[in-house]
NUTI-932405 format. One record per residue (C-alpha): residue number from 1; residue in one letter; chain; x, y, z. Coordinates in steps of 0.001 Angstrom, whole numbers, plus 524288, in hexadecimal, padded with zeros to 5 digits. Example, Ala and Ser with C-alpha at 12.3 -4.5 7.8 and 13.67 -1.06 7.14 Angstrom:
2
<1 'a' 'A' <8300C 7EE6C 81E78>>
<2 's' 'A' <83566 7FBDC 81BE4>>
***
This chain:
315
<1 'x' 'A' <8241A 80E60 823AF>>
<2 'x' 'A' <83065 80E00 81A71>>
<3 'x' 'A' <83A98 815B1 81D04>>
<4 'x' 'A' <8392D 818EA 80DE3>>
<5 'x' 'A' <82C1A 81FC2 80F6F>>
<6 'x' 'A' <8331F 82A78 8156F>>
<7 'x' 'A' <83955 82EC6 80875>>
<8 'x' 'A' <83359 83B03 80230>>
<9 'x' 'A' <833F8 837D1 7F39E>>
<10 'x' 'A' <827E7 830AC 7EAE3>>
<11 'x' 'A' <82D6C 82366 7E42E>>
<12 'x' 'A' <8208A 825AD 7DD85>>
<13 'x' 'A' <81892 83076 7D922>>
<14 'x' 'A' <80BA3 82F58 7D050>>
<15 'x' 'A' <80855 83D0A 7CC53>>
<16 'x' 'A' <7F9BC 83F7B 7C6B0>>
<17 'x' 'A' <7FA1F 831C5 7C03D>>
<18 'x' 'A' <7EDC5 82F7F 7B7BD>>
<19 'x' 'A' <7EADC 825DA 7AFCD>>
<20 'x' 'A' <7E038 827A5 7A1BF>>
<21 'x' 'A' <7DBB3 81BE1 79CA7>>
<22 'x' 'A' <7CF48 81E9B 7929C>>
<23 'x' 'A' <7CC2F 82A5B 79AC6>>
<24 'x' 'A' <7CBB6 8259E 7A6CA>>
<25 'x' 'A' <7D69E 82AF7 7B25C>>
<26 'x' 'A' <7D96A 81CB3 7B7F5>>
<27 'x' 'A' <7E582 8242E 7C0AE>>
<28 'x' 'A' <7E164 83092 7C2F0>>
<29 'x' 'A' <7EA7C 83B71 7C7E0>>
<30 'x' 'A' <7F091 83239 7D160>>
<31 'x' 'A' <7FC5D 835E7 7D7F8>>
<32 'x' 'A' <803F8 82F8C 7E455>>
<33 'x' 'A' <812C0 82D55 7E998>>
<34 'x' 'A' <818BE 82071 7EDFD>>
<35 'x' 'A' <82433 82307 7F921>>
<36 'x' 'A' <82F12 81B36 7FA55>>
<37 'x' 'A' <82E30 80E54 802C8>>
<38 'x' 'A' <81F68 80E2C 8030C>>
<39 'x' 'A' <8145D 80668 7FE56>>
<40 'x' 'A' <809E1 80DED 7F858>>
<41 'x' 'A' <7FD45 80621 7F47C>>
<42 'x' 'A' <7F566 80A89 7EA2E>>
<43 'x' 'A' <7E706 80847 7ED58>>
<44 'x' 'A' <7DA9E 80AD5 7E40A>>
<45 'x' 'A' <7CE66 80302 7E177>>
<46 'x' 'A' <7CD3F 7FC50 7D42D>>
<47 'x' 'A' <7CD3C 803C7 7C91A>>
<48 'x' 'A' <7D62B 80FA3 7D1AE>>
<49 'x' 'A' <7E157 80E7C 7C73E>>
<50 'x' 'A' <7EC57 80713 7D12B>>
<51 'x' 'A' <7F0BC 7FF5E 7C82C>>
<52 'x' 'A' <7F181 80BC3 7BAB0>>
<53 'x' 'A' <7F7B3 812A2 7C5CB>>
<54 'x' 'A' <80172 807A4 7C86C>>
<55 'x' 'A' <80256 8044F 7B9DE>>
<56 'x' 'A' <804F4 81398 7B792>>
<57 'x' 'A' <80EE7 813D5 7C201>>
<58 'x' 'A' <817A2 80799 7BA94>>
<59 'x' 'A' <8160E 80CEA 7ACCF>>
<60 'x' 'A' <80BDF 8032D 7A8E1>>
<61 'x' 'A' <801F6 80D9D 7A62A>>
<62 'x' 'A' <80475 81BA9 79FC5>>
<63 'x' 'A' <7FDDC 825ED 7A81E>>
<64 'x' 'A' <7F58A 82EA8 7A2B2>>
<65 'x' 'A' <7FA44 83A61 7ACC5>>
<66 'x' 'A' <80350 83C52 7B5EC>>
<67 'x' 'A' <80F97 83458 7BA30>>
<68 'x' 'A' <81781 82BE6 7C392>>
<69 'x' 'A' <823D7 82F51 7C8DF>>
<70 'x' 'A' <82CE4 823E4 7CEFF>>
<71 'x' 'A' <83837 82929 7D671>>
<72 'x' 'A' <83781 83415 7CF74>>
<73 'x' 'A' <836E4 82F50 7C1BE>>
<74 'x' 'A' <82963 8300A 7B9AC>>
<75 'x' 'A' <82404 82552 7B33C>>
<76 'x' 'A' <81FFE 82CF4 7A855>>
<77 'x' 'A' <82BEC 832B9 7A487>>
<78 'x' 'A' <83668 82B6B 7AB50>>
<79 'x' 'A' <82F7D 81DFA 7AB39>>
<80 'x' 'A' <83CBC 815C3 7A975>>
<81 'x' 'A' <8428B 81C29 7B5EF>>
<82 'x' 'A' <835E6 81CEF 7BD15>>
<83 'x' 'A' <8330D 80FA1 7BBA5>>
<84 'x' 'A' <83ED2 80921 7C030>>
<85 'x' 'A' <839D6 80D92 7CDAE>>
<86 'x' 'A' <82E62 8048B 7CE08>>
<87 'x' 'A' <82CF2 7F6D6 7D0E0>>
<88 'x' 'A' <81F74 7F087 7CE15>>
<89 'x' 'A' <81706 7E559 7CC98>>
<90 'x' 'A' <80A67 7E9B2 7C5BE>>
<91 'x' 'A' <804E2 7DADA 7C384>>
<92 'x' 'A' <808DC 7CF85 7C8B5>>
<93 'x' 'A' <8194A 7CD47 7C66A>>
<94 'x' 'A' <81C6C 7C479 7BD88>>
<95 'x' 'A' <827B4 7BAE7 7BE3D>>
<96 'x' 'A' <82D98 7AF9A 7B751>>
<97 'x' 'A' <827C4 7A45A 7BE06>>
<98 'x' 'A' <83271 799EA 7BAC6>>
<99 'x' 'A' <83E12 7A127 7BF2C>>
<100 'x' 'A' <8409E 7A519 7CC8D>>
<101 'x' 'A' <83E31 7B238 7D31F>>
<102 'x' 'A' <84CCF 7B62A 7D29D>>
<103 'x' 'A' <84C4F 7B329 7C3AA>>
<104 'x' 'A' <83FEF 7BAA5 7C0DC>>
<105 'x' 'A' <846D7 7C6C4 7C770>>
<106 'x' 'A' <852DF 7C4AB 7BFF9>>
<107 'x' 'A' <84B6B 7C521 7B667>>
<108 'x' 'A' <8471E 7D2EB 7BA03>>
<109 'x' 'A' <853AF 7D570 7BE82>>
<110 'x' 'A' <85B2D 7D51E 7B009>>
<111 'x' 'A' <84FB3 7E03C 7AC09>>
<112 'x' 'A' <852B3 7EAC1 7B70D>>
<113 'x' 'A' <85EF6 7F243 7B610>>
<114 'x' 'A' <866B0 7F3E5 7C270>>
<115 'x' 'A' <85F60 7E6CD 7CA9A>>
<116 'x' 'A' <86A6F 7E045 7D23B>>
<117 'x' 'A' <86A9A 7D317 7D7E2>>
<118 'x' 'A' <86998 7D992 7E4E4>>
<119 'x' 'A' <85E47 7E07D 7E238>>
<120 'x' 'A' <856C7 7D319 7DBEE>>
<121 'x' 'A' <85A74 7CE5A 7EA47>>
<122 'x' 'A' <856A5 7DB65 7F24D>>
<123 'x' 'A' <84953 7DA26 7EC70>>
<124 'x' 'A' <844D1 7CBA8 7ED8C>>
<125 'x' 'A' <849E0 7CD38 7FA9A>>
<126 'x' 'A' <84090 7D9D5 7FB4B>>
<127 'x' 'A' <834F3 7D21C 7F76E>>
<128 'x' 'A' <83A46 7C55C 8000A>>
<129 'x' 'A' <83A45 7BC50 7F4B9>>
<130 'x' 'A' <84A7E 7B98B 7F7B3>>
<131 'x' 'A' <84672 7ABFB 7F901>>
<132 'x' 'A' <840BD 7A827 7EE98>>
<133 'x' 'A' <848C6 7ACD0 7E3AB>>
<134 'x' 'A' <84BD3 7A22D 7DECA>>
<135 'x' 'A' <83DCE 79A69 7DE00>>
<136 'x' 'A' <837AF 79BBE 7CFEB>>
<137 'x' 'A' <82ACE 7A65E 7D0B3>>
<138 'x' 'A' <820FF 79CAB 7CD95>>
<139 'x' 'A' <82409 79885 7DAA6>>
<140 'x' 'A' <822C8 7A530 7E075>>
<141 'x' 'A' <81596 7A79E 7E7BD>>
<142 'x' 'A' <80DA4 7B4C6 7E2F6>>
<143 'x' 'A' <81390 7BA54 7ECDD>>
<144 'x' 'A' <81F3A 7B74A 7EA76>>
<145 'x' 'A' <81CC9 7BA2B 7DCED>>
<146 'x' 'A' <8181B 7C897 7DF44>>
<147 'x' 'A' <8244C 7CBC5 7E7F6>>
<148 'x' 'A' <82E12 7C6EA 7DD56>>
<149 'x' 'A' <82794 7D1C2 7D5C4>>
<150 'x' 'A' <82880 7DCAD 7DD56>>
<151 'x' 'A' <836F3 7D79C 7DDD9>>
<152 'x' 'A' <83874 7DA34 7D16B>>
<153 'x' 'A' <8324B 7E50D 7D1FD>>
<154 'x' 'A' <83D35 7EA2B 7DC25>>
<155 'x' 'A' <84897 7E67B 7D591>>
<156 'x' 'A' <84B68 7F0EA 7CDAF>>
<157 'x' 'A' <849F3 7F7D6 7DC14>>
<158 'x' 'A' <83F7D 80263 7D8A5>>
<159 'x' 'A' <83A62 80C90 7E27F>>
<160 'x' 'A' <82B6A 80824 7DEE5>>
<161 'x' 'A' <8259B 7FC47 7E103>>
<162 'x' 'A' <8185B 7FB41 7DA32>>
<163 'x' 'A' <80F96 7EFB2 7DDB5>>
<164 'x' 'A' <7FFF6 7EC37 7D785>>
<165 'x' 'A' <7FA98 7E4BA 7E07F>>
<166 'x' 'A' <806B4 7DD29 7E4D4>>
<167 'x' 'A' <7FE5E 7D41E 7EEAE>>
<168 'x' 'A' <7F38F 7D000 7E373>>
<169 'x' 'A' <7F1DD 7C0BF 7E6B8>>
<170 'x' 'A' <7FB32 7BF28 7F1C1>>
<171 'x' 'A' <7F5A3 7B7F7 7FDB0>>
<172 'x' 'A' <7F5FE 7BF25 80ACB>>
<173 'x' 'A' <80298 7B8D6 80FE2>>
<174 'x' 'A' <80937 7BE7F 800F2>>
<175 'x' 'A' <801CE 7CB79 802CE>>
<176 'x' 'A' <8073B 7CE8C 80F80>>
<177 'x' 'A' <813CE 7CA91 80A1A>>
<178 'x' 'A' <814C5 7D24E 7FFC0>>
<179 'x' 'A' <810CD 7DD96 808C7>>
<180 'x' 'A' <81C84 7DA72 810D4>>
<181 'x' 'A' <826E5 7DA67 80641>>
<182 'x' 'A' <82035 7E92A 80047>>
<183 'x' 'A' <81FFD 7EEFF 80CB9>>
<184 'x' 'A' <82EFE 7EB23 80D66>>
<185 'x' 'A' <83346 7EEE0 80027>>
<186 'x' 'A' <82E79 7FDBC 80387>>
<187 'x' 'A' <833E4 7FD9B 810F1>>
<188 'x' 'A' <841F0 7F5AE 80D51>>
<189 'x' 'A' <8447F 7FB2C 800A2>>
<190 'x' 'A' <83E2D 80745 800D0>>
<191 'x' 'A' <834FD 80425 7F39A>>
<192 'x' 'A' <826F8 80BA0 7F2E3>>
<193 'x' 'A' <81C5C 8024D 7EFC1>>
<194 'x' 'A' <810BD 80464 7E8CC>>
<195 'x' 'A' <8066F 7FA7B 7E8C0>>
<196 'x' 'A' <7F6D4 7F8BF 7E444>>
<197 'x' 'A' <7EFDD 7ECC8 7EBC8>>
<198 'x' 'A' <7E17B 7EB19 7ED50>>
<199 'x' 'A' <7E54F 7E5E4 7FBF3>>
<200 'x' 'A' <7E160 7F072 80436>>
<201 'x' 'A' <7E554 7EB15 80F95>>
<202 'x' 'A' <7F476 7E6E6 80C06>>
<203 'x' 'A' <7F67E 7F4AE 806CB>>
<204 'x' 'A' <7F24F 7F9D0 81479>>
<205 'x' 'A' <7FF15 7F07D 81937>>
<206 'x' 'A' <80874 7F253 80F2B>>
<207 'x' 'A' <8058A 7FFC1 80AFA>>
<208 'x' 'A' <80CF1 80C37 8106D>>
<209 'x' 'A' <8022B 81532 807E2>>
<210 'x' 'A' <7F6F8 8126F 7FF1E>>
<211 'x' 'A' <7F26B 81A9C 7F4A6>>
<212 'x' 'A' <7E43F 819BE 7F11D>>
<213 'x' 'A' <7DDF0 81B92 7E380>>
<214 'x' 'A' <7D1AB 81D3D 7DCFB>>
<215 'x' 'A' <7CD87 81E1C 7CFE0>>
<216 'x' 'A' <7DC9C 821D7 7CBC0>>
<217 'x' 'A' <7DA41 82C60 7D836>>
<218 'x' 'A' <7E36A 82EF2 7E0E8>>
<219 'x' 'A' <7DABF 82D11 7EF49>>
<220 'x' 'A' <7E455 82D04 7F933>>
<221 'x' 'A' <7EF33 826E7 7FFC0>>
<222 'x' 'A' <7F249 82202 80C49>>
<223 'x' 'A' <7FED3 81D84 81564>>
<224 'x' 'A' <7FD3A 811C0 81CF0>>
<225 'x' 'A' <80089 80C7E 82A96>>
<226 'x' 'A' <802FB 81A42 82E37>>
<227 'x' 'A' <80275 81E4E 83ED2>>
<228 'x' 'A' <7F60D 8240D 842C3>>
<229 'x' 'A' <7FCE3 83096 846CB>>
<230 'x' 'A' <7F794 8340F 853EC>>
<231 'x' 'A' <7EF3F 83FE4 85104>>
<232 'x' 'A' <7E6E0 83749 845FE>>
<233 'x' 'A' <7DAFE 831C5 84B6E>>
<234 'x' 'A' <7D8EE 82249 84D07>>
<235 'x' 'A' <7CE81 81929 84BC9>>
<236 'x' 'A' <7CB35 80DE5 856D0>>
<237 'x' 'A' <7C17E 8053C 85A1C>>
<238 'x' 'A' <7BDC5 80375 8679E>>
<239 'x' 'A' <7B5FB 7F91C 86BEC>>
<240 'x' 'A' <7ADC9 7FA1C 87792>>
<241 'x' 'A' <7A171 7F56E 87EDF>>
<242 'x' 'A' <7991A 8009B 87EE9>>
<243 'x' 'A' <79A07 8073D 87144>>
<244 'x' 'A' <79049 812EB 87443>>
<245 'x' 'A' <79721 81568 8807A>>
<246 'x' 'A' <7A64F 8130B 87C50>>
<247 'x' 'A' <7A0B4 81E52 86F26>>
<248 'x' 'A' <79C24 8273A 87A69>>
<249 'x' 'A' <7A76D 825C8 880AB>>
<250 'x' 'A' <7B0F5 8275D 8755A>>
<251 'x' 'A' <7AB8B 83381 87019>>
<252 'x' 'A' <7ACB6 839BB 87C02>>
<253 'x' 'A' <7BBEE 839D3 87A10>>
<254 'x' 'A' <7BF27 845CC 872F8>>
<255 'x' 'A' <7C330 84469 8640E>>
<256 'x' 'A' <7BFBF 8373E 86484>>
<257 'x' 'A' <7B662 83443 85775>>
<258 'x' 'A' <7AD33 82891 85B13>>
<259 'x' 'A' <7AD3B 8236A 84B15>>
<260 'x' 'A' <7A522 81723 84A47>>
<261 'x' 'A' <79DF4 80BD8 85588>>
<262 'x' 'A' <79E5B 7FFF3 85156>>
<263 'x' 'A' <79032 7F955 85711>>
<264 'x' 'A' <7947B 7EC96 85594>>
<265 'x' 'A' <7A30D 7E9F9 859E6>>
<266 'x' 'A' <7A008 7F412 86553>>
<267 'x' 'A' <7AB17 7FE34 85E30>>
<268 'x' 'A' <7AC5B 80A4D 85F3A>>
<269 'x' 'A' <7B5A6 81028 855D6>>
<270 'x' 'A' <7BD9B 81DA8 85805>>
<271 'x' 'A' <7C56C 828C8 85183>>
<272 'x' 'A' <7CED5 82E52 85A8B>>
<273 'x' 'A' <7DD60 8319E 85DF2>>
<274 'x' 'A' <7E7D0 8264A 86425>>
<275 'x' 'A' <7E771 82EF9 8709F>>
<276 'x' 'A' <7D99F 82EB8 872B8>>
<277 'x' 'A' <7D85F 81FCC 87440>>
<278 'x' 'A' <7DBC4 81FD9 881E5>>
<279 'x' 'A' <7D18D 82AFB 883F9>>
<280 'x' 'A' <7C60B 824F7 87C07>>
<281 'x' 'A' <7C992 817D1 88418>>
<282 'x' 'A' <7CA8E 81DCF 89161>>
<283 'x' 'A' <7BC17 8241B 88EB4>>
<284 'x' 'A' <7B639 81630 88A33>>
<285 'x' 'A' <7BD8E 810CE 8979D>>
<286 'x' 'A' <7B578 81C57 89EE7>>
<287 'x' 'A' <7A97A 8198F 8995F>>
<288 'x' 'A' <7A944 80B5E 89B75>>
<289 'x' 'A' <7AB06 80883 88ED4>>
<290 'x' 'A' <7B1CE 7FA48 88E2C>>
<291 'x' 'A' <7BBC5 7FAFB 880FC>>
<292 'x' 'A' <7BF45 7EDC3 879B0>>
<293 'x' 'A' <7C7D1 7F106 87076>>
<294 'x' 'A' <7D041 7FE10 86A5F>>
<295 'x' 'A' <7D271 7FDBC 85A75>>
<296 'x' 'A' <7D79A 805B9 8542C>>
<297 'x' 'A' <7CFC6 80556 84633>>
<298 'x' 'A' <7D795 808DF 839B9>>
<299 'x' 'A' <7CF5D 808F2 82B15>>
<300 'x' 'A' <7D6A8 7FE95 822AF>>
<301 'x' 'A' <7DC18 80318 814FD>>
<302 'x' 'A' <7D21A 7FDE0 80FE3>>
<303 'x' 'A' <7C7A2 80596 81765>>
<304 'x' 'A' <7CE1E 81269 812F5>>
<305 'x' 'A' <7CE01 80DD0 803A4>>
<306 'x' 'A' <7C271 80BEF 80488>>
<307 'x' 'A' <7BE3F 81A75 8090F>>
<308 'x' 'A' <7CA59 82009 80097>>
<309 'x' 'A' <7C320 81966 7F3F7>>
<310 'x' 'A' <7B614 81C59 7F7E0>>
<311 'x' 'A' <7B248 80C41 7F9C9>>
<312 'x' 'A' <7BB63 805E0 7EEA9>>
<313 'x' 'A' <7BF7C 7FAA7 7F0D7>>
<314 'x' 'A' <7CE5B 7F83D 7EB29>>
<315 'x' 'A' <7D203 7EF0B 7E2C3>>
***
């Protein structure tokens, strides 16, 4: 965990944002905070208003209630000074292919007040692009492509990163990548990220938090890769020989919860406390029960989206 997750203060606060269009709430009452050094994905099924939220967030789109306050500074009534706290890439970047990389962010450079040469270098270094500076874009891979953007994005060295989809067409080598290179600009320089990706999976490993929505509905939120503190219960999967015995057995050991057999891998699977494995496998041992394998189970991001949206599928 960054050391900049510590830090009390919201970079970002949405306050009862809704959205009207022809009637109909698109955002609806939706508020959340974004803490400094963390990445916060923003996860919805189609149609859940992630990208009017995003679009909202950037100025793109008036809102029809609420507001958005960045470092402070609303982007309803401050929106010069609140906005020159976000960096973003809502579509794909676009770059002068003919000139180099260094170029196009020159380029950017001469538009943003106060960007020094040392910054242009802090941030391709950042995004580990220090090498290829000086090769002209339409060289560039996508990936290569996408992380020259969210340099840009950085130069003006804002406190919010905010990313749509930032792996859309990458292969797995550039995905994982690009996860790297996020997951350092939070921890090195301390910049909250928040990104919307359909990839379920990658936002369980690059994610600090995810924030779920439906229908413009705040659902819920949730931090990831937290400790199982030692009072919370656990799930594992014990296989065994005899699964009628080894569920006899098992439920004999008080506050153990026998929660599912599984007929065909010879499973049995169990809610319990770390300090009760020993206890639960001692009993098995005593009963003659012969134990394969220990596992602990875990239910994937995706599993719990599913049940936090009721069955729909994200897109």
């Amino acid at each position: 965990m960054s050391a900049y997750q510590n830090q009390q203060h919201a970079v970002m606060q949405l306050r009862n944002v809704t959205k009207l269009i022809s009637g109909k709430k698109i955002v609806d009452q939706l508020s959340f905070d974004v803490y400094p050094g963390e990445i916060v994905g923003l996860l919805g099924p189609n149609g859940a208003g992630k990208t009017t939220t995003i679009r909202m967030i950037v100025g793109l789109m008036d809102m029809s209630e609420g507001d958005v306050f960045i470092q402070g500074k609303s982007i309803r009534s401050d929106f010069t000074k609140a906005i020159r706290n976000i960096g973003a890439i809502i579509e794909n970047p676009e770059f002068y292919p003919y000139m180099t990389g260094y170029d196009n962010l020159k380029q950017y450079q001469r538009m943003s007040e106060g960007v020094t040469e040392e910054r242009l270098k802090t941030v391709t270094e950042l995004v580990g692009l220090q090498d290829a500076m000086n090769k002209k874009v339409r060289a560039y891979s996508l990936g290569m492509r996408q992380r020259l953007g969210i340099a840009q994005a950085l130069l003006h060295n804002p406190s919010l990163l905010i990313l749509d989809e930032p792996t859309n067409g990458l292969d797995p080598a550039g995905i994982r990548e690009m996860r790297e290179y996020l997951k350092r600009i939070a921890n090195e320089a301390g910049i909250s990220i928040l990104v919307s990706s359909h990839l379920l999976a990658e936002m369980e490993l690059m994610c600090s938090r995810v924030v779920v929505i439906q229908e413009g509905k705040y659902v819920t939120h949730r931090t990831l890769g937290e400790p199982v503190l030692q009072e919370q219960n656990i799930s594992i999967s014990i296989r065994v020989d005899d699964l009628d015995r080894a569920r006899k057995a098992a439920a004999n050991v008080e506050q153990v919860e026998v929660v599912q057999m599984l007929v065909e891998s010879n499973e049995l699977v169990l809610s319990l406390m770390d300090e009760q494995i020993p206890q639960v496998v001692a009993k098995l041992g005593s009963e003659q029960v012969q134990i394969y394998r220990i596992t602990e189970t875990k239910q994937s991001l995706e599993d719990e989206f599913l049940k936090w949206t009721g069955g729909n599928r994200i897109a």
